[in-house]
N, C-alpha and C positions, 0 to 999 in steps of 0.2 A: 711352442710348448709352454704350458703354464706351471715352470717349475717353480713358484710359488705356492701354487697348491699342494706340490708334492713336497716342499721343505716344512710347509705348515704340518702338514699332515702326520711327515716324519719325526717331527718335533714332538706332536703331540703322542706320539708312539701309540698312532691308530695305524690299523692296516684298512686298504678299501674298503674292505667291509662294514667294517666298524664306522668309518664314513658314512656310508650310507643307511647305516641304523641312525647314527645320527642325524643326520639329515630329516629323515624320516619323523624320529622323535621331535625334534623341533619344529615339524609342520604342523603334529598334535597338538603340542603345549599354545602354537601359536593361529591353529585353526588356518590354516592356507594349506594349496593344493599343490602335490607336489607329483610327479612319476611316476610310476609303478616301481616296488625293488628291482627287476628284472633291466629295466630301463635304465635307472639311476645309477646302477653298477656299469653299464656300457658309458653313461654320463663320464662318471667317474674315472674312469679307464680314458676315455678319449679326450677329455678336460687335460687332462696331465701329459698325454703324449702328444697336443697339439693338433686334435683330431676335431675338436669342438672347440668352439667358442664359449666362455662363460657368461650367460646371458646375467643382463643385470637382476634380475628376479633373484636366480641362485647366487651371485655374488653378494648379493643382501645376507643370506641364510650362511654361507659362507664363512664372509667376515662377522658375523656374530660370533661363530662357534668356534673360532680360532683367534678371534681377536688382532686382526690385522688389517691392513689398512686397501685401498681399492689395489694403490696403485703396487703394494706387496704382494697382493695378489694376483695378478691379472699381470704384470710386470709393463705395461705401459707408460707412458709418459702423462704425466698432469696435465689435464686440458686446461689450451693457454688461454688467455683474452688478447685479442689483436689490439694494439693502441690504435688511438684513434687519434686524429689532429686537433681537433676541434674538442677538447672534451673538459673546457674549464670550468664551466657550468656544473658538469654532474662533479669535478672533482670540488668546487665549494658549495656542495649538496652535502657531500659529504664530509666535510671538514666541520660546516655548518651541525650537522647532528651529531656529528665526536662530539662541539663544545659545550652540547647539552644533556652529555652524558651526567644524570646525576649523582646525589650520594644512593635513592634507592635504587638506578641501575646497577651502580656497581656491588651495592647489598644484595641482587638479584643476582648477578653472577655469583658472588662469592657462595651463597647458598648452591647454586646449581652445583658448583664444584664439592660443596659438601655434602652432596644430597649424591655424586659421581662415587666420593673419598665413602661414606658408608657401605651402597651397594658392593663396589671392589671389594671390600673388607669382609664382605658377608656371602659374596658370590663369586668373586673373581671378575679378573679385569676382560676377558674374551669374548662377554659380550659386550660390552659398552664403548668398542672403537668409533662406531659411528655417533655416538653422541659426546664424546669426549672428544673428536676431533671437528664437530661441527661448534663444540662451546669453544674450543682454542680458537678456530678461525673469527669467531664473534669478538672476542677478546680483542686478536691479534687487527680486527680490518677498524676495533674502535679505538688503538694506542695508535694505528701509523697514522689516523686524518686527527690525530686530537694535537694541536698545535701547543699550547700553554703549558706549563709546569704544575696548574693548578686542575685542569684537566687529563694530563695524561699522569701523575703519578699515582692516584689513587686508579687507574685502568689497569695501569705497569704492574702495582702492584697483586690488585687479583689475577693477573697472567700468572705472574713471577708463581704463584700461589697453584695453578692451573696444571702449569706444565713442568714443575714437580711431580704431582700427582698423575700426569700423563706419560711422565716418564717411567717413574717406578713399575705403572701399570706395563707398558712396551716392554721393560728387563720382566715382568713377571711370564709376559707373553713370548719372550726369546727372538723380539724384535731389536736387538738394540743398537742396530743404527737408529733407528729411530728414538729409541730412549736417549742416544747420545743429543742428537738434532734438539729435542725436545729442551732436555739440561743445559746446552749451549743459548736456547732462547729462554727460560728462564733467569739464565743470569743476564742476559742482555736488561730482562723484563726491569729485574733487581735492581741492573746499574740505572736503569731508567725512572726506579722510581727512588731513586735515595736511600735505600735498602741495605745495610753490611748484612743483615739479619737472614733475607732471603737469599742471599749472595751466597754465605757462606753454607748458608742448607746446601744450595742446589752443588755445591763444589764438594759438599760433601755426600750428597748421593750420588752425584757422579764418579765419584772416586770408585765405588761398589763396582762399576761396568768396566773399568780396569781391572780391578780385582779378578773379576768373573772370566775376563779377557786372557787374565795369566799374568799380570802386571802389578801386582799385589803390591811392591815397591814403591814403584808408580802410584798407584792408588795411597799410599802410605804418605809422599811427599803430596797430593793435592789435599787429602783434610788438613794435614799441618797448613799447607798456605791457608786454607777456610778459615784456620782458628786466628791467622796471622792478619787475613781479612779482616775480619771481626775483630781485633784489637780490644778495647777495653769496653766494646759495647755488646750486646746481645744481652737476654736475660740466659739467670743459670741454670732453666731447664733445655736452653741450646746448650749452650756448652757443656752438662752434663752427655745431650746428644753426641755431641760434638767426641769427647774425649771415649764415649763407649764406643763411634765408628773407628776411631784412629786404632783402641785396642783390640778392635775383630780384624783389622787390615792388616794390624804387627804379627797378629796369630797367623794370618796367611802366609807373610813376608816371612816367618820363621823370625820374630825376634820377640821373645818371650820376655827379656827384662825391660822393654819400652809397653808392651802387652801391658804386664803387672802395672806400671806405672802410670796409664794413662785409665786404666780398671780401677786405680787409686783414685786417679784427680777424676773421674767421673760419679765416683760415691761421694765424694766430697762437694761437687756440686747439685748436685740432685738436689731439688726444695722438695722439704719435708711434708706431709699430706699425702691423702691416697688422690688427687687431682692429680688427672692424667693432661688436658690440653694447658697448652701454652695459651696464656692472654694473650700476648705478642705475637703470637707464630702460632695457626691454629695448626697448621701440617705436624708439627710436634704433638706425638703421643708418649708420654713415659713419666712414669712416678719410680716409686723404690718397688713396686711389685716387678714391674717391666723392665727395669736394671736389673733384678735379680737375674732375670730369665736370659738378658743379654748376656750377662756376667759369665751365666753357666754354658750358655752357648761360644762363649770363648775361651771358657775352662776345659769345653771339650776339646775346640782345635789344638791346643795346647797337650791335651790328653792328663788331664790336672784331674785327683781322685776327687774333689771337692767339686766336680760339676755335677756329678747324681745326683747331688742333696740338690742344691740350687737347683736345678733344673727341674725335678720335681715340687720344691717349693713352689717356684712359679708357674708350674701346672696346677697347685690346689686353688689358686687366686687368679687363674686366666679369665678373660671377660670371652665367654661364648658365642659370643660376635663377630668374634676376630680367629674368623676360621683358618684363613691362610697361613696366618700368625702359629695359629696351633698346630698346622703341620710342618712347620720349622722346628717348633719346640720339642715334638714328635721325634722327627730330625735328628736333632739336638741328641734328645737321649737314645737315638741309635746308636749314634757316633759316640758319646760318651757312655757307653755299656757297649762297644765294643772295644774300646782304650782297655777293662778290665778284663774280656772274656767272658763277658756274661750272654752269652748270644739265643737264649729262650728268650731274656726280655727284649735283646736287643729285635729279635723276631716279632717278638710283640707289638712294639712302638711302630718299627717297620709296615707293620700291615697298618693302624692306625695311620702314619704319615703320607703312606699312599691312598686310602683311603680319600682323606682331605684334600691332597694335594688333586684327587680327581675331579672330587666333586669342585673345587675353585677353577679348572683347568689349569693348573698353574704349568707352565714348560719349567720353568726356572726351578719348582720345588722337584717336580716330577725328574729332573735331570740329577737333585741330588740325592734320589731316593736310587734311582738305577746305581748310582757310582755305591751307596753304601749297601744296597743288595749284593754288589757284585764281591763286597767282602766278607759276605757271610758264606 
């Protein structure tokens, strides 16, 4: 039985049907031939209860549209590689082209992953598992033959760089064993490349997947480690990062005066300028427009009258790009204009936030659009 097709599917709170529109629709956009609907619906149906097989043509189509990985799908094991006895040769074949990984190979991944961190931003992460997990394996098969400190840190580090963004994409997809796996080798990547800076990212986006988990405490005490990682290093638009997670995690955890407090030491370090990326850290996105909007987004959990203003402020300055982004923000002011009882706007923002969160395919947004429907 392929109940990964049916958890994906359920996640995305499509019914069969709907499946197979889609399916269909993406045969359009992508010119390949697919079933009849008549067909695809019986597909559909016998895929899930273990009637068919999911041939790899449709698991292609598949894991585009939900974003998840073969072996999520399909629930199989990873095809292994037998060792072999004899195989010292191809292993210093390949040790051999680690050590001449250069500075524009590794310029060439880090593009790729920026060139991954935009489309997500503007599309959503659902389609892009197969190339986000063919760039990780790239990465990952040129850090373990790169032998030198002078070769593998600058590798380490575009991972470290890689599989942040491969995780975040997994929690947006409602994969997150996988997001966890993900954040677990990014800090690896980090300690591998001499990194506190990626380290403490990745331990602070990991904290998020507790959070989400129900563990919000938990999530509370690993950005504190992050920031304890990072001791006196990082520049201060991480640690402005840094101290606006700890204060969305205390809103969770229910402790409003560590909340304020770290709401505090995050305006305080924010660098001033409307520059959004970090020199240092390009995975860093935020200036004082994008604290605002953080700000108001934890003014809402909080249920604080001063998230409406903020929260709208940083709607009139959002960068139109950052779609997923704007259906949080969306989000954001459902949940805070329901704190007052204002529930025409709150309706309003609602259908906008579903809206977006559809077209991104987001599971992650789409999951907290249901929870705040169900309180109107």
């Amino acid at each position: 039985m392929s109940t990964g097709l049916r958890v994906a599917r359920t996640a995305r709170g499509w019914s069969q049907e709907r499946l197979v529109r889609e399916i269909e629709q993406y045969a359009r956009r992508h010119v390949t031939d697919v079933a009849s609907t008549a067909s695809l619906r019986v597909y559909v149906s016998e895929w899930e209860n273990g009637k068919r097989t999911i041939s790899d043509r449709y698991a292609t189509i598949l894991r585009q549209l939900f974003g998840v990985t073969d072996t999520e799908l399909r629930g199989g094991p990873a095809s292994l590689v037998l060792p072999t006895a004899d195989g010292y040769d191809d292993l210093l074949t390949r040790i051999d082209a680690a050590s001449s990984v250069s500075v524009s190979m590794v310029e060439t991944f880090n593009s790729q992953t920026e060139l991954l961190r935009t489309m997500d931003r503007q599309m959503g992460a659902s389609g892009l598992v197969d190339q986000m997990s063919g760039h990780l394996a790239a990465l990952e098969d040129a850090l373990n033959f790169a032998v030198l400190p002078s070769a593998r840190q600058p590798v380490a580090l575009a991972l470290a760089g890689a599989s942040t963004l491969a995780a975040w994409q997994a929690i947006d997809s409602g994969a997150v064993e996988r997001a966890w796996r993900h954040y677990e080798l990014a800090k690896r990547a980090a300690r591998d490349a001499e990194s506190p800076m990626y380290l403490a990212h990745a331990m602070g986006e990991q904290a998020y997947v507790l959070c989400e988990a129900g563990r919000p405490s938990l999530g509370v005490e690993l950005v504190r480690d992050a920031q304890r990682t990072l001791g006196q290093a990082g520049s201060p638009r991480l640690w402005a990062w840094l101290h606006s997670a700890e204060a969305e995690l205390c809103a969770h955890a229910g402790m409003p005066d560590d909340c304020q407090r770290a709401l505090d030491a995050a305006r305080a370090s924010i660098p001033p300028g409307s520059e959004v990326r970090d020199p240092d850290m390009v995975s860093i996105f935020l200036n004082s427009s994008h604290l605002a909007r953080w700000r108001g987004n934890v003014l809402a959990l909080l249920g604080d009258d001063d998230a409406v203003s903020s929260l709208y402020g940083a709607l009139k300055v959002a960068d139109p790009s950052f779609v997923r982004a704007r259906a949080g923000l969306h989000a954001d002011l459902v949940q805070a204009h329901l704190a007052r009882a204002e529930y025409d706007d709150a309706n309003t923002h609602l259908r906008e936030a579903r809206l977006l969160a559809s077209r991104t395919g987001s599971v992650r947004q789409r999951r907290r659009v249901d929870l705040l429907s169900a309180r109107l």
